[in-house]
N, CA, C and O atoms as a DFTB+ gen file, in Angstrom:
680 C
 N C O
     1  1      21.512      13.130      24.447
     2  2      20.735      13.651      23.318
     3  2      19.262      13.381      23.586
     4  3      18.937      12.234      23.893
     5  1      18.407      14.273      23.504
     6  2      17.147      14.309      23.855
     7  2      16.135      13.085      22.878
     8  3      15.233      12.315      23.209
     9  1      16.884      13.413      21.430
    10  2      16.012      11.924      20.590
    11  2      16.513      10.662      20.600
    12  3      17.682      10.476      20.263
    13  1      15.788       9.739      20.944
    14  2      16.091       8.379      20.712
    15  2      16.582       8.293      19.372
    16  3      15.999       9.028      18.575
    17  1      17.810       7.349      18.773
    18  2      18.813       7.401      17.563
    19  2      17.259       6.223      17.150
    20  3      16.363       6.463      16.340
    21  1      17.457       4.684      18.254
    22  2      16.421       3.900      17.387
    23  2      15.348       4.343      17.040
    24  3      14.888       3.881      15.996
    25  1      14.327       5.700      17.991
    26  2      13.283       5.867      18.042
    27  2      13.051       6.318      16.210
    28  3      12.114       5.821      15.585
    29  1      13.692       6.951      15.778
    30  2      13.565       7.917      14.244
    31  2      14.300       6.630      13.482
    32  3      13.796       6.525      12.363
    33  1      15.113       5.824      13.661
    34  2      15.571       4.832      12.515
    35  2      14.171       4.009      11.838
    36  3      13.916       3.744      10.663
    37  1      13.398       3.736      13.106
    38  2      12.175       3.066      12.974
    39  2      10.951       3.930      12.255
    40  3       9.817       3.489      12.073
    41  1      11.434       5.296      11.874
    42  2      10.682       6.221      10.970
    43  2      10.900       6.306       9.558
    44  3      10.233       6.943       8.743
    45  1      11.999       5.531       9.341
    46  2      12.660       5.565       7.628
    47  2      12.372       4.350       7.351
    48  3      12.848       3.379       7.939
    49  1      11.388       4.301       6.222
    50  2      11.316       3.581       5.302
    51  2      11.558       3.339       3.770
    52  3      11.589       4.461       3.263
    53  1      11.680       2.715       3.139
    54  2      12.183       2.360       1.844
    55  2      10.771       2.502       1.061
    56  3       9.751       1.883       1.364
    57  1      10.937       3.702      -0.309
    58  2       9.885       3.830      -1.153
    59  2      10.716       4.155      -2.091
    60  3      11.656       4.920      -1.880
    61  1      10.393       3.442      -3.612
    62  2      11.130       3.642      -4.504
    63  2      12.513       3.548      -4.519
    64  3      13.128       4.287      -5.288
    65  1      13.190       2.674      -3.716
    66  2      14.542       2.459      -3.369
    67  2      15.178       3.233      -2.620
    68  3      16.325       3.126      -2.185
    69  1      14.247       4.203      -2.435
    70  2      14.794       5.711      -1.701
    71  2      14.546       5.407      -0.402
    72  3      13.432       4.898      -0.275
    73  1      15.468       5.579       1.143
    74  2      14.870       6.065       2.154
    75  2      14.298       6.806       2.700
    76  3      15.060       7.587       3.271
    77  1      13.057       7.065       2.893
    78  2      12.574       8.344       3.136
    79  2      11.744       8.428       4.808
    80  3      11.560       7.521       5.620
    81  1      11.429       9.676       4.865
    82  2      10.790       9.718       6.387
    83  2       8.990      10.520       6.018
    84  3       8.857      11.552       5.361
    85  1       8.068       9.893       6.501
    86  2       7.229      11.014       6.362
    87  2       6.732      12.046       7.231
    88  3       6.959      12.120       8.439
    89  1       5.914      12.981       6.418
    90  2       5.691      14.175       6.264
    91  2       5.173      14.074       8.070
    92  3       5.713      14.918       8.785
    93  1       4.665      13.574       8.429
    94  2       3.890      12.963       9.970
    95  2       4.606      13.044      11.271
    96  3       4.602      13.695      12.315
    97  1       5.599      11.454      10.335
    98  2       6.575      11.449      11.438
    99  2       7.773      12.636      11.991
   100  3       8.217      12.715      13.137
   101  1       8.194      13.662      10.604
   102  2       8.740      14.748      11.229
   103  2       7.872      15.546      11.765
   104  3       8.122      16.137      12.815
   105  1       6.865      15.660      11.196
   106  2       6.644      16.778      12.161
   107  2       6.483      16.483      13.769
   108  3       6.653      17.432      14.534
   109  1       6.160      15.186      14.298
   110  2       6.129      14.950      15.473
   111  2       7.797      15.086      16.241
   112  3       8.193      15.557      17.306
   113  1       8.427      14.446      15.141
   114  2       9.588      14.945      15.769
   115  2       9.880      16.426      15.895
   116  3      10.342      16.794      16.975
   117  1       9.679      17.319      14.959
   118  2      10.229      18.320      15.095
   119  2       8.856      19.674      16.145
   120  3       8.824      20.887      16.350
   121  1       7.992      18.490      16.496
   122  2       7.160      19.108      17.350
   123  2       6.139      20.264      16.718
   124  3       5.845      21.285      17.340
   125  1       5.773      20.029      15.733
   126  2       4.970      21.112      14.660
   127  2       3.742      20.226      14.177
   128  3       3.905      19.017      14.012
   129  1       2.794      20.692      14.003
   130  2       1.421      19.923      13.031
   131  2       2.150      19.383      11.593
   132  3       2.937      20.110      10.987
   133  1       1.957      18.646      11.337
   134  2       2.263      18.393      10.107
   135  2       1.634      19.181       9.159
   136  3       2.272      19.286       8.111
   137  1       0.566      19.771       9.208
   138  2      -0.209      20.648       8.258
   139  2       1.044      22.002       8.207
   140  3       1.196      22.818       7.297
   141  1       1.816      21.890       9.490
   142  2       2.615      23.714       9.748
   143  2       3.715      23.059       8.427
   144  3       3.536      23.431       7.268
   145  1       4.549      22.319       8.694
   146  2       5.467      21.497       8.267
   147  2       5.170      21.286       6.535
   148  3       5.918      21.625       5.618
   149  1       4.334      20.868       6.480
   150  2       3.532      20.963       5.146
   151  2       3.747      22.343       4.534
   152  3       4.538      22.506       3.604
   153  1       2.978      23.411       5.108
   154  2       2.768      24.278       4.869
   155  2       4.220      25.179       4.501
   156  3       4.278      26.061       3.646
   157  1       5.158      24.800       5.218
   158  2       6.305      25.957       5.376
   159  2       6.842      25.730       4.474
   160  3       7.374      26.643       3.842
   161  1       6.937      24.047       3.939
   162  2       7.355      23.495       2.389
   163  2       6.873      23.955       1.618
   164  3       7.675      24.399       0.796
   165  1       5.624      24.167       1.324
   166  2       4.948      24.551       0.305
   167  2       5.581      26.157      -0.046
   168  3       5.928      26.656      -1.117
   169  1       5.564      26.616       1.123
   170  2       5.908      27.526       0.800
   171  2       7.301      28.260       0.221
   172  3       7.434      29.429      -0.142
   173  1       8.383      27.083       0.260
   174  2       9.763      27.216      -0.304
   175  2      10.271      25.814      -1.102
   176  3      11.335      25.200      -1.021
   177  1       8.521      25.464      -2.263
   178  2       8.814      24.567      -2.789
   179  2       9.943      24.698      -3.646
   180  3      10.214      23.611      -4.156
   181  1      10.662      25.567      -3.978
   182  2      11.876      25.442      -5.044
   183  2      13.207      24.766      -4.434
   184  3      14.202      24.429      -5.075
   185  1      12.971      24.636      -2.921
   186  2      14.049      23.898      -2.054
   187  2      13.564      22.651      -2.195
   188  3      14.324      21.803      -1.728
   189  1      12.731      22.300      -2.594
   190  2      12.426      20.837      -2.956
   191  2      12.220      19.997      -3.513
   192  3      11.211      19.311      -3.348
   193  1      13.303      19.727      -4.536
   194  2      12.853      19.035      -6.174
   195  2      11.937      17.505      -6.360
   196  3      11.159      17.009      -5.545
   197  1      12.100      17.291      -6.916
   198  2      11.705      15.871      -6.464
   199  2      12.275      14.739      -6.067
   200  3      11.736      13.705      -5.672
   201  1      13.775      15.083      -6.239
   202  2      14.741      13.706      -5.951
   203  2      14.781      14.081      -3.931
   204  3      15.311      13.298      -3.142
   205  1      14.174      15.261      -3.549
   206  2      13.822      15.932      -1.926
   207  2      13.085      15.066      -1.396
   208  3      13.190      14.186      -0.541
   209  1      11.913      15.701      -2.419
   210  2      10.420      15.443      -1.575
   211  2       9.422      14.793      -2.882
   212  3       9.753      14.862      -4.066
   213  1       8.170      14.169      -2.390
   214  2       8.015      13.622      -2.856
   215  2       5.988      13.408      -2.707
   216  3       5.888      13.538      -1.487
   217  1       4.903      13.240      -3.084
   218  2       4.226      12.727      -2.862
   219  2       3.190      11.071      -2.983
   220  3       2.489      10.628      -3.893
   221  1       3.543      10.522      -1.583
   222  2       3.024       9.492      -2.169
   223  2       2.057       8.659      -3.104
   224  3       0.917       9.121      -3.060
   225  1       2.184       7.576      -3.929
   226  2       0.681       7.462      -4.270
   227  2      -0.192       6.707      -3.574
   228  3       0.248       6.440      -2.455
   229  1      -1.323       6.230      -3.812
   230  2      -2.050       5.695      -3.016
   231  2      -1.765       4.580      -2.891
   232  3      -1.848       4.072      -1.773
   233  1      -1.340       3.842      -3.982
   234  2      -0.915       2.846      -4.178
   235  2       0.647       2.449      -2.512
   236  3       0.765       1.669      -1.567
   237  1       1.551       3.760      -3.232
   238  2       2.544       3.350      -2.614
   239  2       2.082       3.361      -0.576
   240  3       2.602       2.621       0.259
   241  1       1.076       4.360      -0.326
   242  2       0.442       4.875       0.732
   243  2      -0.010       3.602       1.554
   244  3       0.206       3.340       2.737
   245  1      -0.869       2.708       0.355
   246  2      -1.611       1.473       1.556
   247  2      -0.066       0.371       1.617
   248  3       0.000      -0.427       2.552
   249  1       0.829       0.407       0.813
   250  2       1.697      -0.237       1.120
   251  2       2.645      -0.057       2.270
   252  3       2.878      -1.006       3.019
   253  1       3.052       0.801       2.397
   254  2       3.274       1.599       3.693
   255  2       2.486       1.567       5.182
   256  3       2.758       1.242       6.338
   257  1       1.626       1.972       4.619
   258  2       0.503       1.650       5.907
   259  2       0.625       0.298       6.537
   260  3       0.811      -0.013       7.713
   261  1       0.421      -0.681       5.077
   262  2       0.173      -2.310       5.694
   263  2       1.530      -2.382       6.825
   264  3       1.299      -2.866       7.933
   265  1       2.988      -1.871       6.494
   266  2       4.004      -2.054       7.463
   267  2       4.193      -1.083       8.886
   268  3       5.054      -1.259       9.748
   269  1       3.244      -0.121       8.874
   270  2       2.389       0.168      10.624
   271  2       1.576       0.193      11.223
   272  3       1.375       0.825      12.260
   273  1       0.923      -0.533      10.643
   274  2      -0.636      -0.933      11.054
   275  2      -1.559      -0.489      11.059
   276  3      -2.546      -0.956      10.490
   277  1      -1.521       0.775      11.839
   278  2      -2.462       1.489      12.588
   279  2      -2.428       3.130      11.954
   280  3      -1.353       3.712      11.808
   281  1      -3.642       3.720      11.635
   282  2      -3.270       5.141      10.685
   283  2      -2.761       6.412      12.396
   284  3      -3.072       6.563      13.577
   285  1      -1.948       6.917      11.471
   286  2      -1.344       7.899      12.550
   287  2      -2.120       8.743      12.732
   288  3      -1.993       9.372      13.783
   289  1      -3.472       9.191      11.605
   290  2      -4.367      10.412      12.422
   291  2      -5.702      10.212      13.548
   292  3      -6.461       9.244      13.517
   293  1      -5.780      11.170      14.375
   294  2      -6.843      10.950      15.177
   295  2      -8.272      10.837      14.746
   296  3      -9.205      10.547      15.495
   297  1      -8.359      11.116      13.351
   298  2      -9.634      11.126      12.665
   299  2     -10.555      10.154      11.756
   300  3     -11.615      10.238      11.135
   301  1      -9.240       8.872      12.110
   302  2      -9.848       7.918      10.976
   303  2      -9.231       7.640       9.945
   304  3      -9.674       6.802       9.160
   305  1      -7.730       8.485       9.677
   306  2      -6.980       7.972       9.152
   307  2      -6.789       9.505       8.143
   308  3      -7.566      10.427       8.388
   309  1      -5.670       9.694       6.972
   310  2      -5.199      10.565       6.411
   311  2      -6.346      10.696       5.201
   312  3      -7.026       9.866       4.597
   313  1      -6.202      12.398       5.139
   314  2      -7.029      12.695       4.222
   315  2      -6.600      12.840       2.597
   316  3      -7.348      12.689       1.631
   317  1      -5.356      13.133       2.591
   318  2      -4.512      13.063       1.580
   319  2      -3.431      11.942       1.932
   320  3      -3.421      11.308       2.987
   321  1      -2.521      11.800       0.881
   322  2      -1.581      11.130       0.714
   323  2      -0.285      11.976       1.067
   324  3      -0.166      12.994       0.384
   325  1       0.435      11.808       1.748
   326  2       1.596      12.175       2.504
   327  2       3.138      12.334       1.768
   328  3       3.860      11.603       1.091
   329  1       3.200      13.627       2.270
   330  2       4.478      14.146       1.327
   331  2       5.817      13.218       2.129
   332  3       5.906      13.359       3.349
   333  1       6.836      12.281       1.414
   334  2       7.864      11.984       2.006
   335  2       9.308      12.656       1.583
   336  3       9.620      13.108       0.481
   337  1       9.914      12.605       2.510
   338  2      11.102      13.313       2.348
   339  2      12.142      12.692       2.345
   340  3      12.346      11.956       3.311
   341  1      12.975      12.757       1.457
   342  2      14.586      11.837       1.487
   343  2      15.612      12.313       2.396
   344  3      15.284      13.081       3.300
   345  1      16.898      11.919       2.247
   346  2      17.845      12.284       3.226
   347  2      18.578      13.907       3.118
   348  3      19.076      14.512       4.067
   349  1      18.449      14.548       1.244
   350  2      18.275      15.981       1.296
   351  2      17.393      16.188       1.773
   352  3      17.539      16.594       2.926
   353  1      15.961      16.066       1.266
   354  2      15.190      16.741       1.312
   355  2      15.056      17.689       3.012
   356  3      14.764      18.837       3.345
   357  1      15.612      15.944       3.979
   358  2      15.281      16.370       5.145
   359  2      16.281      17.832       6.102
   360  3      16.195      18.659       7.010
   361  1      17.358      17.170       4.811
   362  2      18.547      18.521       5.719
   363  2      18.223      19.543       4.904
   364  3      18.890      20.566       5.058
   365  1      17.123      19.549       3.823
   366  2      16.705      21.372       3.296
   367  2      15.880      21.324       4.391
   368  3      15.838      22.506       4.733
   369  1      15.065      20.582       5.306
   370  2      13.971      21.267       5.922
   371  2      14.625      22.016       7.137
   372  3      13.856      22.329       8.046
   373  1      16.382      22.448       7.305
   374  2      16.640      22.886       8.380
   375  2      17.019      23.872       7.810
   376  3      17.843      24.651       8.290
   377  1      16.407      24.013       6.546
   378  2      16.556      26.284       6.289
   379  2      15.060      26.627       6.172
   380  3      14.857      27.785       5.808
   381  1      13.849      25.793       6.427
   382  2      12.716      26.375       6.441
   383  2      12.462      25.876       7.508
   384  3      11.522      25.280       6.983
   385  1      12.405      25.512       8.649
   386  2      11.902      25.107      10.231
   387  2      13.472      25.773      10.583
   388  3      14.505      25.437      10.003
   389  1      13.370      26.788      11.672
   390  2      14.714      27.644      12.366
   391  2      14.514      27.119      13.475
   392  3      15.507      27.326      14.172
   393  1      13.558      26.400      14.152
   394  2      13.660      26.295      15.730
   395  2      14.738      25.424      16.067
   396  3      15.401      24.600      15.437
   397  1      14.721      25.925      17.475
   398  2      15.941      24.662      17.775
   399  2      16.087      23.508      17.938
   400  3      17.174      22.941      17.821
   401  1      14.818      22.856      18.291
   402  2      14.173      21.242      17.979
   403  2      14.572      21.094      16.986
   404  3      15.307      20.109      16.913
   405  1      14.375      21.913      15.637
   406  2      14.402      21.516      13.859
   407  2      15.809      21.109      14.207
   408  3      16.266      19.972      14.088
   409  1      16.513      22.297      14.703
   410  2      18.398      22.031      14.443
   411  2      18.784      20.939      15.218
   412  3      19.857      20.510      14.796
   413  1      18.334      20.256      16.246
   414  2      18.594      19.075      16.631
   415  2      17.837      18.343      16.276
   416  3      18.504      17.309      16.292
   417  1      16.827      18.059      15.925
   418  2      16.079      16.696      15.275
   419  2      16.806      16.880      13.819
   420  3      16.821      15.845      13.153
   421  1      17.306      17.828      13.324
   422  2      17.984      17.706      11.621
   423  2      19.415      16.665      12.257
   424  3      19.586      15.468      12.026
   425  1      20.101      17.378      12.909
   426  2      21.436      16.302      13.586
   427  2      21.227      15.300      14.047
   428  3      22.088      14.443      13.846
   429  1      19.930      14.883      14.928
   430  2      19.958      13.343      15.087
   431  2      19.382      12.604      13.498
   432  3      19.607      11.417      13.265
   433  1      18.973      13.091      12.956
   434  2      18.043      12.425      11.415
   435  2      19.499      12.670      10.734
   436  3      19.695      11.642      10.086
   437  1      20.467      13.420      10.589
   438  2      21.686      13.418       9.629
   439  2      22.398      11.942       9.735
   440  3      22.917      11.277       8.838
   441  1      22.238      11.634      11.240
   442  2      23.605      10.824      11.935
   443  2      22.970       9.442      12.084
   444  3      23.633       8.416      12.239
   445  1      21.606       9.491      12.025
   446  2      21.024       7.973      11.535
   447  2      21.400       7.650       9.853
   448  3      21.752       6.505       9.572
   449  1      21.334       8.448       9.018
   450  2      21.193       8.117       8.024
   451  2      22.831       7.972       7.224
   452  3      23.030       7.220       6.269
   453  1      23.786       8.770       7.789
   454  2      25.515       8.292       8.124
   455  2      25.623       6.855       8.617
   456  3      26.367       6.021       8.100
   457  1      25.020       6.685       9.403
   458  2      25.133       5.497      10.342
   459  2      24.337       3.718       9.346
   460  3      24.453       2.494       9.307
   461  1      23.585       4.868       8.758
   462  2      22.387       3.491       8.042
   463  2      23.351       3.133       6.543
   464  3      23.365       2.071       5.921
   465  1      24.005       4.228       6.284
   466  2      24.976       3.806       4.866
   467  2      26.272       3.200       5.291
   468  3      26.767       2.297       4.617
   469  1      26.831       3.635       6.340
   470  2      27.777       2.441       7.033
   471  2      27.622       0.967       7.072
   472  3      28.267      -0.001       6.671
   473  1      26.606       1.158       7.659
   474  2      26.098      -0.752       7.693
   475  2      25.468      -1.121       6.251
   476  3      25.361      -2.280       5.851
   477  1      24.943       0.375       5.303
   478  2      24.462      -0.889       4.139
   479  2      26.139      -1.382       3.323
   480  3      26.305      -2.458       2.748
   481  1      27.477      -0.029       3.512
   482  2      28.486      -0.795       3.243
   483  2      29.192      -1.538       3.962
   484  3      30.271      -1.752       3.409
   485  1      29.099      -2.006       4.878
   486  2      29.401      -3.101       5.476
   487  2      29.066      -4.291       5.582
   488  3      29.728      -5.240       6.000
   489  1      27.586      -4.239       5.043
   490  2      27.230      -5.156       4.632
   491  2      27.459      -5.751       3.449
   492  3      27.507      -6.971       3.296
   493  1      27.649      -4.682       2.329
   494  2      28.342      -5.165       1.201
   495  2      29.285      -6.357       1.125
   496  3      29.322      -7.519       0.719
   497  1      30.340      -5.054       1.994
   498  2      31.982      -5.911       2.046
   499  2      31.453      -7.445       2.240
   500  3      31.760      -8.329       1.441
   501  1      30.387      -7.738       3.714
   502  2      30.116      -9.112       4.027
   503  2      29.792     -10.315       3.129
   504  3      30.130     -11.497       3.191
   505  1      28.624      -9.260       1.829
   506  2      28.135     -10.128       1.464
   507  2      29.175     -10.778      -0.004
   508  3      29.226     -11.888      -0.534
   509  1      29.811      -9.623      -0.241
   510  2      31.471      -9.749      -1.386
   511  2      32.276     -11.192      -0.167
   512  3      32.430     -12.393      -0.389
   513  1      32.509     -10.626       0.670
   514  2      33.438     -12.005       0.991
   515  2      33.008     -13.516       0.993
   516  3      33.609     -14.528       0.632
   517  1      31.127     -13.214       1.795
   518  2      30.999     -14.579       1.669
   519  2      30.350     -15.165       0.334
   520  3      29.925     -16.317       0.243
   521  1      30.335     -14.446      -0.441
   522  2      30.461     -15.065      -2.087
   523  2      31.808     -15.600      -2.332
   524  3      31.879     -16.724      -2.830
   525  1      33.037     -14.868      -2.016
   526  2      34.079     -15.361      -2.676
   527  2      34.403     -16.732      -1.589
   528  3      35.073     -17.627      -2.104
   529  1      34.092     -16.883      -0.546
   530  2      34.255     -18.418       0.300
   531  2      33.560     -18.835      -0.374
   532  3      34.147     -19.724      -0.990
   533  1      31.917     -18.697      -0.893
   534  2      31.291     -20.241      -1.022
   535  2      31.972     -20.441      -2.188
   536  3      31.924     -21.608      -2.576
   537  1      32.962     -19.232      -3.285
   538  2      33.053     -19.498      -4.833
   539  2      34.314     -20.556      -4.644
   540  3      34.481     -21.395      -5.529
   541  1      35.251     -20.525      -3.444
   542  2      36.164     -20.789      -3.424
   543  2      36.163     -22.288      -2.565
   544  3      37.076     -23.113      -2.554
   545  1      34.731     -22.374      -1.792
   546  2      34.908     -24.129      -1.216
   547  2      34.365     -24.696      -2.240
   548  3      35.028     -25.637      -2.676
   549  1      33.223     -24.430      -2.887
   550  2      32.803     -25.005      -4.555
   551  2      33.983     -25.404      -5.262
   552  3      34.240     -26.550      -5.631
   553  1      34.822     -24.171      -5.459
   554  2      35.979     -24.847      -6.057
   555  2      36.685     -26.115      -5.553
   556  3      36.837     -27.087      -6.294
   557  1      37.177     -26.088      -4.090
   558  2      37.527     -27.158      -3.254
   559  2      37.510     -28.141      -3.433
   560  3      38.333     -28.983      -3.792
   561  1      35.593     -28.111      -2.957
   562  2      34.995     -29.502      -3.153
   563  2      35.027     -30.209      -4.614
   564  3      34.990     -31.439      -4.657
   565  1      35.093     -29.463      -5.794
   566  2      35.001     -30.155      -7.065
   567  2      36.646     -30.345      -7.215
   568  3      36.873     -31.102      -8.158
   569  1      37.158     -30.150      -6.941
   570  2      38.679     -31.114      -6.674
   571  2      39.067     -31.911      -5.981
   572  3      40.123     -32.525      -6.131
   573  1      38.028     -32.084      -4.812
   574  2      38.302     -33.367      -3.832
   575  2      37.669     -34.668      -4.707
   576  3      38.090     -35.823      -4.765
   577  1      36.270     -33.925      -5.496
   578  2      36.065     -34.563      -5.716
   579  2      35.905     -35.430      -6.927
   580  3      34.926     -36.159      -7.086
   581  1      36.810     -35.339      -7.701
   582  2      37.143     -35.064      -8.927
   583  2      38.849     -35.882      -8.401
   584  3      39.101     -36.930      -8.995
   585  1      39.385     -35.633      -7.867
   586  2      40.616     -36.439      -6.686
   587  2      39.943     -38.150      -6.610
   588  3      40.407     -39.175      -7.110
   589  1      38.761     -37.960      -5.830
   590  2      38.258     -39.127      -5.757
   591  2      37.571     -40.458      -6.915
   592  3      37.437     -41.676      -7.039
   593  1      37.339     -39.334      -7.470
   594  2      36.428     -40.158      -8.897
   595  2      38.151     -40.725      -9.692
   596  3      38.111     -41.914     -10.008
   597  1      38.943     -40.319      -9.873
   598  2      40.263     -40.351     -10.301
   599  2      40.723     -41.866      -9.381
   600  3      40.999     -42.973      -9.843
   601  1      40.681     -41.469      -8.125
   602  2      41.209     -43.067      -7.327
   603  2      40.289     -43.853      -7.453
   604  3      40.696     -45.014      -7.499
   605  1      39.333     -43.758      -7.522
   606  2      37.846     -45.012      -7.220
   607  2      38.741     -45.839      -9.362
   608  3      39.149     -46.965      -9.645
   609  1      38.665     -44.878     -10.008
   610  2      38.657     -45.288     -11.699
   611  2      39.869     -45.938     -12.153
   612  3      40.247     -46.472     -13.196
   613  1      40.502     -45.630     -10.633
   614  2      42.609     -46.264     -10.868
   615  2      42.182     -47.700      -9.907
   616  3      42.594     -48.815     -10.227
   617  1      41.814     -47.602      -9.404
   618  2      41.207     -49.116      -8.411
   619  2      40.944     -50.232      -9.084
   620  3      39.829     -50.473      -9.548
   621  1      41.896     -50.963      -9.186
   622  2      41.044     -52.772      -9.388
   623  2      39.801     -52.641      -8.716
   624  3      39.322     -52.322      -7.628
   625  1      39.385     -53.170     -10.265
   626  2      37.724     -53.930      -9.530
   627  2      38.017     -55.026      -9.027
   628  3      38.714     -55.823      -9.655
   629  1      37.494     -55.325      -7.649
   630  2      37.846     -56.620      -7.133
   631  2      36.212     -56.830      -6.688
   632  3      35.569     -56.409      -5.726
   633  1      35.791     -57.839      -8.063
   634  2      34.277     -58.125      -7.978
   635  2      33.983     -59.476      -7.134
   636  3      34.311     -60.628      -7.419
   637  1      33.331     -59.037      -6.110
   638  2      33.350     -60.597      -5.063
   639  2      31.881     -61.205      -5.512
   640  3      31.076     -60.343      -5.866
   641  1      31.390     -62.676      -5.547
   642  2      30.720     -62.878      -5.389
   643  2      29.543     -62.684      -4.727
   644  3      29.976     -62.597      -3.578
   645  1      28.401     -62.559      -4.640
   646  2      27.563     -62.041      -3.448
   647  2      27.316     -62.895      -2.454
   648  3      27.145     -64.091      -2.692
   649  1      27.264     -62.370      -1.159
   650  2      26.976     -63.727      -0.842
   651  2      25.280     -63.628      -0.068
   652  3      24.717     -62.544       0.085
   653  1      24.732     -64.805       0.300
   654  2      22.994     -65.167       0.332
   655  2      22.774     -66.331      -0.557
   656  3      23.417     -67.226      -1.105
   657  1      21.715     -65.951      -0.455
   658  2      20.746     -67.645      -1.166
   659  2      20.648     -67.286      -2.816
   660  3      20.264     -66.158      -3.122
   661  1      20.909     -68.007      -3.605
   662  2      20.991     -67.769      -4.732
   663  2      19.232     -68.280      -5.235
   664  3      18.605     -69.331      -5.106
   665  1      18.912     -66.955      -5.831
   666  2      16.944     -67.207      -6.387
   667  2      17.518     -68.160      -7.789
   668  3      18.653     -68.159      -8.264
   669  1      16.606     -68.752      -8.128
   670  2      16.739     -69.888      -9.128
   671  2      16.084     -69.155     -10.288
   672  3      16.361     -69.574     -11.412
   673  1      15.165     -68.008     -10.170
   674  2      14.675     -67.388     -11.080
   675  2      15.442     -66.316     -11.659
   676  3      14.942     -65.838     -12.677
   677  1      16.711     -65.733     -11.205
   678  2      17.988     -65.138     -11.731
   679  2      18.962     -66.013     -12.105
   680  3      20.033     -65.595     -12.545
């Protein structure tokens, strides 16, 4: 396959709980200006509601930024704020981009994002089991130890004298 799977995983980021990719990074993938890419949306905005696509705010923009450092344009950085796209949004952009890059950069971007809900449920399952171990050695331990407080309280006290120098002031 011509795209790197990690190269585009490392293009989705989390905004508004949503994963999304931006407007930038596809178009480099799909080998178009982002202004074309932009543009072809605009032009079949009814394929793109908002739960699609999206524009950032500025707010959400420098937050984003702070996690790549460096601005992606050659000019000093973006002049607007950048349209992002969710995991529809991105498989509507393969009825307005027809090339054949679009139809394979849409299949490698489908099969990351299959792949990225696998592991967030798998991670689930992980994090369900190791709740129910720690719920269940908690339990354990407060019966061992609760076992113990029980024998120490059944025990003759067998109080020994101390032994050392006896202070005259006690």
């Amino acid at each position: 396959m011509p795209f790197q799977l990690e190269k585009i995983q490392t293009m989705i980021y989390m905004v508004n709980g949503q994963k999304v990719m931006l407007d930038s990074d596809l178009a480099k993938l799909y080998q178009v200006d982002t202004k074309v890419l932009n543009q072809a949306v605009r032009r079949n905005i009814k394929r793109f509601p908002e739960d699609f696509m999206f524009q950032l705010s500025v707010e959400q923009y420098e937050n984003l930024r702070s996690q790549f450092v460096t601005s992606t344009s050659k000019h000093g950085g973006k002049r607007y704020q950048p349209l992002v796209f969710t995991e529809n949004g991105i498989a509507m952009l393969s009825s307005v981009l027809r090339s054949e890059t679009a139809i394979e950069v849409n299949i490698a971007i489908m099969r990351i994002f299959t792949k990225l809900r696998s592991f967030h449920a798998l991670e689930s399952r992980v994090d369900r089991k190791i709740e129910m171990i720690e719920r269940d050695v908690t339990k354990t331990f407060k019966i061992v130890f609760q076992r113990l407080d029980e024998i120490q309280d059944t025990r003759p006290s067998n109080k020994k004298n101390k032994i050392g120098l006896k202070n005259e002031d006690t």
